[in-house]
C-alpha positions as CSV (number, residue, x, y, z in Angstrom):
1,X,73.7,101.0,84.7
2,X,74.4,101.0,88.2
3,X,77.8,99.0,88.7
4,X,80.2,97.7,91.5
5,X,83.6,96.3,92.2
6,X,83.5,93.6,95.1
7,X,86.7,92.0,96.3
8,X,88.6,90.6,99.2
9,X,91.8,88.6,100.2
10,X,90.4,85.5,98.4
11,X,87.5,84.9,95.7
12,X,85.9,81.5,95.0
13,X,85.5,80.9,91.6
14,X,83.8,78.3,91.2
15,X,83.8,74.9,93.2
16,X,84.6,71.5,91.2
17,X,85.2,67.6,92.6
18,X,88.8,67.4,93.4
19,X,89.4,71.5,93.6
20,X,88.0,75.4,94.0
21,X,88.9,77.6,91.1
22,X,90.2,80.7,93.9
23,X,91.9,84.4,93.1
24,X,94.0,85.8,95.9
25,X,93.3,89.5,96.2
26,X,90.7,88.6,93.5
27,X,87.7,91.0,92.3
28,X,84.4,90.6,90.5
29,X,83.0,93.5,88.7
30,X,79.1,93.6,87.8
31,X,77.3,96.0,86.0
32,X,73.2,96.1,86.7
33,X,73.3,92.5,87.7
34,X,75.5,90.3,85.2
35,X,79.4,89.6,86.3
36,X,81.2,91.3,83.7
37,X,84.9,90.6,84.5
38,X,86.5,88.3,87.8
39,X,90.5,88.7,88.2
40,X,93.1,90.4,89.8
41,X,91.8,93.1,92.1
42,X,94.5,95.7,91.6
43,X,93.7,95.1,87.7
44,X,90.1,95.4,87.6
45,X,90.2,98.8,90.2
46,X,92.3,100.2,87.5
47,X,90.2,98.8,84.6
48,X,87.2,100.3,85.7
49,X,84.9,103.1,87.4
50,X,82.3,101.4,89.4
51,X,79.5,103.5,91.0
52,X,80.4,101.1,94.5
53,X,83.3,99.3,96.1
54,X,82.5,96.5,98.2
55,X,84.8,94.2,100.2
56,X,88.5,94.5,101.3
57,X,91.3,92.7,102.4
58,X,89.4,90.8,105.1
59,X,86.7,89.3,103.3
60,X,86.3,86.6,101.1
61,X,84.0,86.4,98.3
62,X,81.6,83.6,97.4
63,X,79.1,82.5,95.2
64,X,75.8,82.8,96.8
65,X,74.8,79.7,98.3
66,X,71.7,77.6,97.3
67,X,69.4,76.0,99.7
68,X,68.0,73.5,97.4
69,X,65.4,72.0,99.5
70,X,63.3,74.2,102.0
71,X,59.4,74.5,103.2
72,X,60.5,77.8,104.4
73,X,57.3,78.4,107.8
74,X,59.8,81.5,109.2
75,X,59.5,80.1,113.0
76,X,60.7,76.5,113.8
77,X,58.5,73.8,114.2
78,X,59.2,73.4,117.9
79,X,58.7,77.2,118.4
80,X,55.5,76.6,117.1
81,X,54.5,73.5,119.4
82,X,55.6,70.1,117.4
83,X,58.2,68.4,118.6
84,X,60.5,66.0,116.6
85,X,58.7,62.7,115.6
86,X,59.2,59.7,112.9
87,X,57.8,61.8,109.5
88,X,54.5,59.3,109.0
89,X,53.7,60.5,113.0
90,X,54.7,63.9,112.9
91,X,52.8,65.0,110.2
92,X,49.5,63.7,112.0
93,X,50.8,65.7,115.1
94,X,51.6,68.4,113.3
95,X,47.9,69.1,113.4
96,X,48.3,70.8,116.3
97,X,51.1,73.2,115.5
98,X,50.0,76.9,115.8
99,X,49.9,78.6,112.5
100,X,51.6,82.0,111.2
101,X,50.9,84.3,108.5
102,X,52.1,83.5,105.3
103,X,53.7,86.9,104.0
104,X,55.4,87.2,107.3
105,X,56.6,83.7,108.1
106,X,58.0,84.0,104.2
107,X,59.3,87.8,104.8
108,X,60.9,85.8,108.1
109,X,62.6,82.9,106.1
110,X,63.8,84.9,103.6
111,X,66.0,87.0,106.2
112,X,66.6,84.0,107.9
113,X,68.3,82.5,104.4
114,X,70.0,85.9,103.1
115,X,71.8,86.7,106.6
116,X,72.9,82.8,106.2
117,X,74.2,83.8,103.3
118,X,71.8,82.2,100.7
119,X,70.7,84.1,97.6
120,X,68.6,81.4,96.3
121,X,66.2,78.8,97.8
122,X,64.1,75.6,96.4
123,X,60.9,76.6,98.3
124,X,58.3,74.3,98.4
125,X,55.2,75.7,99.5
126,X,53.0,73.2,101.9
127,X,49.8,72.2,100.3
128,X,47.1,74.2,101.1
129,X,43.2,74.3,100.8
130,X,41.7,74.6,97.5
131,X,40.2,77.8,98.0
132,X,43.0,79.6,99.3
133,X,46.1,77.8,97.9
134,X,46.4,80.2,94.7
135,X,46.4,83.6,96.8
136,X,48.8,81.8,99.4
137,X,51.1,80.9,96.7
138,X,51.0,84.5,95.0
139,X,51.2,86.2,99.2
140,X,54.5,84.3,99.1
141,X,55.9,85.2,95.6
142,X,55.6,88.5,96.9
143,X,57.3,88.2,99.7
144,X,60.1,86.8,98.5
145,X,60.3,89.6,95.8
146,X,60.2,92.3,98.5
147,X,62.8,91.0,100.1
148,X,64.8,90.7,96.8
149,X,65.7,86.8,97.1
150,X,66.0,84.2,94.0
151,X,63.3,81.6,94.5
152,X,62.5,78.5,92.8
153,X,59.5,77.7,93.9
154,X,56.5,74.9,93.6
155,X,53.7,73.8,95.9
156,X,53.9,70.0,96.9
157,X,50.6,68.6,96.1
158,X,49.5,65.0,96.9
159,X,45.9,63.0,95.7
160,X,45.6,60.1,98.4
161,X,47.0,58.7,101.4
162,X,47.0,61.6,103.4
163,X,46.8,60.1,106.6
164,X,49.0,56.3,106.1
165,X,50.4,54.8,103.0
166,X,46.6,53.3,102.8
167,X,44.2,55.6,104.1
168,X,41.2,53.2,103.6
169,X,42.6,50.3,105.5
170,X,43.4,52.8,108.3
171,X,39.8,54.6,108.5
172,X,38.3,51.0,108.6
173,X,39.9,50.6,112.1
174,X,38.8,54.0,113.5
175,X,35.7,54.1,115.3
176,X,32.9,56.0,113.6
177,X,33.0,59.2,115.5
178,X,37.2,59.4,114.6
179,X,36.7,58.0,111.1
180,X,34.3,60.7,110.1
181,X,36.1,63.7,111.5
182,X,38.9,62.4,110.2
183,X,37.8,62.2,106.9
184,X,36.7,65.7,107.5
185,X,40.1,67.1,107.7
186,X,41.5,65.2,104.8
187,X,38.4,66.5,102.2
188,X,39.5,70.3,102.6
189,X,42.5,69.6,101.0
190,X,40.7,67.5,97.9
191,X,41.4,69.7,94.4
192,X,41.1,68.3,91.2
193,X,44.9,67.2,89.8
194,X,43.9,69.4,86.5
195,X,43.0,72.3,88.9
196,X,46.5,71.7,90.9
197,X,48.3,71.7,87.5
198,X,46.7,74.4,86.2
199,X,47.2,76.9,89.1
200,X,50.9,75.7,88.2
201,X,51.1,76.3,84.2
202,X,49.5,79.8,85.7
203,X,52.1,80.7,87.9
204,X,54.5,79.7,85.6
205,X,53.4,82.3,82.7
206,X,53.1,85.0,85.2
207,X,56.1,84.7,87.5
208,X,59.0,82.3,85.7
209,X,60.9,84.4,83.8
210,X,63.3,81.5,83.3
211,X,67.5,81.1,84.0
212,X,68.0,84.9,84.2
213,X,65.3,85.8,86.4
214,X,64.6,85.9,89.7
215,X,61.2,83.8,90.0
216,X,61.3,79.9,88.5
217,X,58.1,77.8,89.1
218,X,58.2,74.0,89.1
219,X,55.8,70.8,89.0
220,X,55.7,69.4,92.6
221,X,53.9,66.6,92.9
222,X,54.7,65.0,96.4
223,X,55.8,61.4,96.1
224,X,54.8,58.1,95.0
225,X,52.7,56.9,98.4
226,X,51.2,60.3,97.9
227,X,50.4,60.7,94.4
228,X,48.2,58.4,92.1
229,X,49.9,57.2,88.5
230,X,48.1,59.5,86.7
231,X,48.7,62.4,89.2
232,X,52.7,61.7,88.2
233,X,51.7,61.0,84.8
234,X,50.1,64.6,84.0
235,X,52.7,66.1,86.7
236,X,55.2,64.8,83.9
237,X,53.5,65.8,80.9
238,X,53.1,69.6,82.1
239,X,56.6,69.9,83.1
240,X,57.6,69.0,79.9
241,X,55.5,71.2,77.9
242,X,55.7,74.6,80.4
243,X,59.8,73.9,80.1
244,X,59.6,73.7,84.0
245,X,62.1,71.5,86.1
246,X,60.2,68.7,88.9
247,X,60.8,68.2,92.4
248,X,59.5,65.3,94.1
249,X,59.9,63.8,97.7
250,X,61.2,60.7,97.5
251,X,62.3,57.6,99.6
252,X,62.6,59.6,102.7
253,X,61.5,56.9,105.3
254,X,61.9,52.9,105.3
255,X,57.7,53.1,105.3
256,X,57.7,55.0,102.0
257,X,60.1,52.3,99.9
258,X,58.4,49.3,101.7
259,X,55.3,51.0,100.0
260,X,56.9,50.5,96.4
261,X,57.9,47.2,97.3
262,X,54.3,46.2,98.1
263,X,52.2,48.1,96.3
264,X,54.6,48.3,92.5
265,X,57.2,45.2,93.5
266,X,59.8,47.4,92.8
267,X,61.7,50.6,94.8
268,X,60.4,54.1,94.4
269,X,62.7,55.2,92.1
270,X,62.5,52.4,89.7
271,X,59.0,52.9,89.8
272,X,59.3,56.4,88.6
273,X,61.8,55.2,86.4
274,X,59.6,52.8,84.7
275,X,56.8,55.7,84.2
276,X,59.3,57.5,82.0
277,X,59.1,59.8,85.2
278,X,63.2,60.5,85.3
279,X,65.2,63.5,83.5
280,X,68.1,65.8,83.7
281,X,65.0,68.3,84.6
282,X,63.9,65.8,87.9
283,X,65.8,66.7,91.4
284,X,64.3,64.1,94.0
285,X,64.1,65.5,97.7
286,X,66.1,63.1,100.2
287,X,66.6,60.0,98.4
288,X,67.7,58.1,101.7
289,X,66.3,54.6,101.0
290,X,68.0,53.6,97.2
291,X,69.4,51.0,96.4
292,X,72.8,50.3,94.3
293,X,70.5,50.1,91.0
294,X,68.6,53.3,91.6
295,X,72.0,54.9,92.1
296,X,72.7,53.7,88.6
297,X,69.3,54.5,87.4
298,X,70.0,58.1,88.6
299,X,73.3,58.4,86.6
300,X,72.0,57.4,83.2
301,X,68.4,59.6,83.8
302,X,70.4,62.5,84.8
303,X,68.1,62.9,87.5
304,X,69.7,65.1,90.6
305,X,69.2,64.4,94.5
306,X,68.7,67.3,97.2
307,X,70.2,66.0,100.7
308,X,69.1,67.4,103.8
309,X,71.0,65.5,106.6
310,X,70.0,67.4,109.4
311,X,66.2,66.8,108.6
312,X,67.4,62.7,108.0
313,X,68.3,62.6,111.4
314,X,66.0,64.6,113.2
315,X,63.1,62.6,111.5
316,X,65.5,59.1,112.1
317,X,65.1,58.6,108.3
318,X,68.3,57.5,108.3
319,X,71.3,58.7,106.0
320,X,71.3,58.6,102.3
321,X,74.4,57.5,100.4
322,X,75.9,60.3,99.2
323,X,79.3,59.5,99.1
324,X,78.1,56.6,96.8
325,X,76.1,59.2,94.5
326,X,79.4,61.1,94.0
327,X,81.4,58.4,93.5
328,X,78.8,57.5,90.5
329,X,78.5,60.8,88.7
330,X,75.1,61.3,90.6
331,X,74.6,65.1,90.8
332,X,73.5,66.2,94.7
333,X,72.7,69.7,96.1
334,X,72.1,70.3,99.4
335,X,69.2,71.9,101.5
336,X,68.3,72.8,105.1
337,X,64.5,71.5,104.8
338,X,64.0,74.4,106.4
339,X,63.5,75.8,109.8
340,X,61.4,72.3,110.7
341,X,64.6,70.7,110.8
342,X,67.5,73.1,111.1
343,X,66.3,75.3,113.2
344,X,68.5,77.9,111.6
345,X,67.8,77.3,108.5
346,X,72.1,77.9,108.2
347,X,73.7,76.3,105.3
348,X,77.2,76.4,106.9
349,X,75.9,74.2,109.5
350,X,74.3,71.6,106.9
351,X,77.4,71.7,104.8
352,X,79.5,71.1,107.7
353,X,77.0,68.3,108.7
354,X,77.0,66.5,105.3
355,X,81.0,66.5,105.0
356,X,81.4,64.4,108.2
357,X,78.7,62.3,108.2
358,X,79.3,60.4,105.2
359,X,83.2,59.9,106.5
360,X,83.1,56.2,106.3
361,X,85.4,53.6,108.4
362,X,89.0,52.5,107.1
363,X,92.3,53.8,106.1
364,X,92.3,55.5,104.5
365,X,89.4,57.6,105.6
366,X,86.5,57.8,102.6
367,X,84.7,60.8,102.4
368,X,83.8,63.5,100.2
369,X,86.1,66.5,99.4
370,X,85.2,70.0,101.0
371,X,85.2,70.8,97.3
372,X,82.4,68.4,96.5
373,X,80.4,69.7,99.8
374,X,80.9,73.4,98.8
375,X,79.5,72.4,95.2
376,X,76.4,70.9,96.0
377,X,75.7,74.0,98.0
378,X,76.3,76.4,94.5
379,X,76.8,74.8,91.3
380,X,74.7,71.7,92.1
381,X,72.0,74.1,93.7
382,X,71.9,76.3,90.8
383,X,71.2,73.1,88.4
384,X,68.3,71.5,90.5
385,X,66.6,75.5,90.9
386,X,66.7,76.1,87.1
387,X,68.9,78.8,87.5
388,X,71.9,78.0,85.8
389,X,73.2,81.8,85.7
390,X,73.8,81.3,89.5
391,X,76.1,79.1,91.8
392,X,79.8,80.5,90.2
393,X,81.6,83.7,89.9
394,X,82.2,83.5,86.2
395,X,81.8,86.2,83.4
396,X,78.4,86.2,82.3
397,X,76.8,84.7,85.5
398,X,74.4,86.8,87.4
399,X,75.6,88.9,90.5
400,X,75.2,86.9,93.4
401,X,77.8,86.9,95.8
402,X,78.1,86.9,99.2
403,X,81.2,88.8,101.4
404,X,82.6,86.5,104.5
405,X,84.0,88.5,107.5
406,X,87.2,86.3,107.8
407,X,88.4,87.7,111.2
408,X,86.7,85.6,113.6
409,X,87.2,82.0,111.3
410,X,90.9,82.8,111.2
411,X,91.7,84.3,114.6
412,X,93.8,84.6,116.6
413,X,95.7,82.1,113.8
414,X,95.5,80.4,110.5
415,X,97.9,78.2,109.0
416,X,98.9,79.5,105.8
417,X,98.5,75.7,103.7
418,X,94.8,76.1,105.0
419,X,92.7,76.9,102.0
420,X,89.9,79.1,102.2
421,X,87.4,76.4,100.8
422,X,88.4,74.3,104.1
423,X,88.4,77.3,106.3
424,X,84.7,78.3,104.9
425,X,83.3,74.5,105.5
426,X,85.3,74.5,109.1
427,X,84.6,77.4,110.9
428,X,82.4,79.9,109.2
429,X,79.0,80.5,110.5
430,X,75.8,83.1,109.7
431,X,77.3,85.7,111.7
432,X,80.6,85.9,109.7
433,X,78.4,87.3,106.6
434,X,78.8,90.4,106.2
435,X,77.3,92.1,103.3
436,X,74.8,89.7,100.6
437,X,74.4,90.9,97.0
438,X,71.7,89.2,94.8
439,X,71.4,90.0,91.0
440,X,74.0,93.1,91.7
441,X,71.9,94.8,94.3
442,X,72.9,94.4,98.3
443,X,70.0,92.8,99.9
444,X,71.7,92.5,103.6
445,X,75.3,94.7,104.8
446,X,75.9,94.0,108.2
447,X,73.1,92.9,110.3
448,X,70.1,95.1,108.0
449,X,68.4,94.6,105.3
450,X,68.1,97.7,102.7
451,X,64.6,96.4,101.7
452,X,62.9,95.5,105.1
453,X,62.2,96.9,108.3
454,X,63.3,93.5,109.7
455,X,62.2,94.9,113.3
456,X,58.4,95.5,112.2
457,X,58.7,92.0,110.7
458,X,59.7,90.6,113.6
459,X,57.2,92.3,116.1
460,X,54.0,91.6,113.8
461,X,55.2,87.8,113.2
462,X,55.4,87.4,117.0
463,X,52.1,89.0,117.3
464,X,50.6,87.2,114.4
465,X,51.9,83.3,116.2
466,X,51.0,84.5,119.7
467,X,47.3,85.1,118.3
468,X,44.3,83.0,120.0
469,X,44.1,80.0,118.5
470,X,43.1,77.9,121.1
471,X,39.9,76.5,119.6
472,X,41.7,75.0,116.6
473,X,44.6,73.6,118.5
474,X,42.6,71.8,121.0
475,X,40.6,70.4,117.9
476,X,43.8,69.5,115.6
477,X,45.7,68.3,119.3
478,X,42.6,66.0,120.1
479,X,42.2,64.9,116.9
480,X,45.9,63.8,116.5
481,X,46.6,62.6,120.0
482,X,43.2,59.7,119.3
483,X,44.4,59.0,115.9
484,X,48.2,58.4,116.5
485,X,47.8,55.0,118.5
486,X,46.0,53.8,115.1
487,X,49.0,55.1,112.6
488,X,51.2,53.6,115.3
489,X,49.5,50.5,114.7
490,X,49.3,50.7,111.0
491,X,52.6,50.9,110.5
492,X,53.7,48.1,113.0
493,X,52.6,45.6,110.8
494,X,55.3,46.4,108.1
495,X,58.0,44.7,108.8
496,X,61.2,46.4,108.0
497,X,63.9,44.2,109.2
498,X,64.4,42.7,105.9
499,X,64.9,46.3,104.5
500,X,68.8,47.8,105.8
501,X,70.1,51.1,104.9
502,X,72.5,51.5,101.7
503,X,75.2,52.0,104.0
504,X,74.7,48.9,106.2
505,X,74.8,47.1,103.5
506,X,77.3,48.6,101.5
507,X,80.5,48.8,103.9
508,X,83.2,48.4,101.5
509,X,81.2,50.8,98.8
């Protein structure tokens, strides 16, 4: 079995609330994959024979971090021609974004997330046509394999509304010409839920190979404005039966809860709740519009929330109420959204993001701990993925791991009463990574990738976006720039001044 010893100056254990469980001059020692023994470095190099060494007395290890919320695309939104917009109007301009290759783009994100020092990613594949969304979905299980990356993934799928949060009052104030091209569009996405949920259970027998492996699948359906009852009904029922966790989009905008309010009389969650929706298996992407009762409602369900602050604020979602969560018990992982809105798709950057933006005002200063911050980016990612083998450094765990380069954090100084869980979320970045190990094999050792020829990527992805595409831009950009005004419009009438953010609301929370 093919075997290594990887150590440094520090290794991080495992992150909890108040603490990280750390080794000074620590070690981990895997054998084909599984940690067999974490202590002591100068015990375990005498303890055993390992076919590698790893590491040294400049590094740090880690856990490998988890990027529990990501649509992945390889190039950034803006590289590819959309520029940063409320969600209900970008996603109509979006129409005019240029397009990559899937297998490239996916080759592209997954080096983009393994030199960032992720091993495994919540990938939630954009929903496709119904003729090619089954060979899209297996073009990017492959890539991810090639590149050797632990993926949870699902494919976000969505029955209605595709256009506002009432695509039949909209269409009636198109004129004709709009109205029927627009309509169009939205039918080449139309797939039977059963047909959606099947391609799912399929996936899910061929690829999920469940805690251990390196492939999970999961029931995506989008989100309540997007999904009918009985999509979210059946979405619940296969989950249940396949054993496969859920990840729905929820409460992201002020639009999307003021569509629960009207539509159900109650907020998204609660409406979920009420469906018998809610488990310990259900991780809801963004959560940004709860309320103090779904915050409960989350506790007792058990259900999990993915934050992705930088994607909040570049989308002016607002900011969800983590702190809050924590302070309840609720369990949050943390995720880029991917490189639509960090354009670096660089977990150091969000974890740094999401530790000082929910400081809030007073002495003394409310916040959460680095600790928590550094949790919802392993242990909490592991949980919402499925892949509870991942996220610590414990005996028994799979070999994930990740070596930090801790010259450049700590020169030309470092206070000695700084711990390396405060010096990670302070001042490391993607280029301090230095060597990536995922299920005991090294995936990335400074700047390559054993696996990929990262510079033929690169070439045939520039290549592939650069492509003439002109005809369907013009028709997507035309499209979008009439249609806008009208969504614009539509949503003008829904008064949101009534409706304040958690925070606003909750000062002294």
């Amino acid at each position: 079995m093919a075997s290594s010893l990887i150590w440094g100056q520090y290794v991080v254990v495992k992150a909890e609330d108040d603490r990280s469980i750390t080794i000074d001059n620590g070690a981990v020692y895997q054998e084909d994959g599984v940690i067999r023994d974490v202590g002591p470095y100068d015990v375990l190099k005498s303890k055993y024979t390992p076919d590698q060494v790893l590491g040294g007395p400049r590094f740090a290890v880690i856990p490998g971090l988890v990027n529990a919320h990501s649509h992945g695309r390889g190039l950034t939104t803006f590289q590819l021609g959309s520029v940063d917009d409320a969600l209900e109007l970008k996603l109509i301009r979006d129409w005019a974004r240029r397009t990559t290759d899937p297998y490239l783009a996916t080759l592209f994100s997954a080096m983009q997330l393994i030199s960032g020092g992720v091993t495994t990613v919540m990938y939630n594949h954009i929903q496709a046509p119904p003729d090619v969304m089954a060979d899209e979905a297996r073009t990017v299980l492959k890539a991810f394999g090639e590149a050797g990356l632990r993926v949870a993934f699902s494919i976000y799928f969505g029955n209605q509304n595709r256009l506002a949060y009432d695509d039949a009052q909209l269409l009636s104030t198109l004129p004709a010409d709009l109205a029927n091209e627009v309509r169009g569009r939205i039918q080449r996405l139309e797939m039977p839920d059963e047909d959606y949920l099947d391609l799912v259970a399929e996936l899910h027998r061929s690829y999920d190979k469940g805690a251990d492996g390196l492939v999970r699948v999961l029931v995506s359906p989008m989100n309540v404005q997007w999904c009918s009852e009985r999509l979210l009904t059946k979405s619940r029922e296969y989950a249940t039966r396949l054993g496969a966790p859920i990840h729905i989009h929820l409460a992201e905008t002020v639009y999307q809860k003021l569509y629960a309010l009207r539509k159900f009389g109650v907020t998204p969650l609660r409406y979920l709740h009420d469906l018998g929706f809610l488990g310990p298996d259900v991780s809801l992407a963004h959560a940004v519009w709860v309320t103090e009762e779904d915050i409960r409602l989350l506790r007792q369900t058990g259900a999990a929330v993915c934050h992705n602050p930088s994607s909040n604020l570049r989308f002016g979602s607002g900011t969800a109420p983590v702190l809050p969560m924590l302070n309840e018990g609720v369990r949050v992982a943390l995720g880029t959204d991917g490189t639509s809105m960090n354009d670096e798709d660089d977990l150091f950057d969000e974890m740094r993001l999401a530790l000082r933006l929910h400081r809030l005002p007073g002495i003394p200063v409310r916040a959460p701990t680095v600790h928590q911050v550094f949790k919802m980016a392993t242990v909490n990612g592991a949980h919402v993925t499925g892949f509870t083998s991942v996220g610590t450094l414990e005996t028994g765990q799979r070999a994930d791991l990740v070596l930090i380069d801790l010259q450049h954090p700590s020169a030309p100084y470092l206070s000695p009463n700084v711990g390396i869980v405060e010096l990670i979320l302070a001042r490391v970045r993607r280029s301090d990574v230095h060597t990536v190990v995922i299920d005991g094999e090294v995936v990335y050792r400074e700047g390559r990738f054993p696996r990929l020829d990262q510079d033929a990527i690169v070439r045939e992805l520039q290549n592939n976006a650069a492509r003439d595409q002109e005809a369907a831009l013009a028709e997507g950009g035309r499209m979008a720039q009439r249609l806008v005004p009208y969504v614009q419009d539509f949503f003008q009438e829904w008064d949101h001044s009534g409706v304040e953010p958690y925070y606003a609301v909750n000062s002294r929370t």
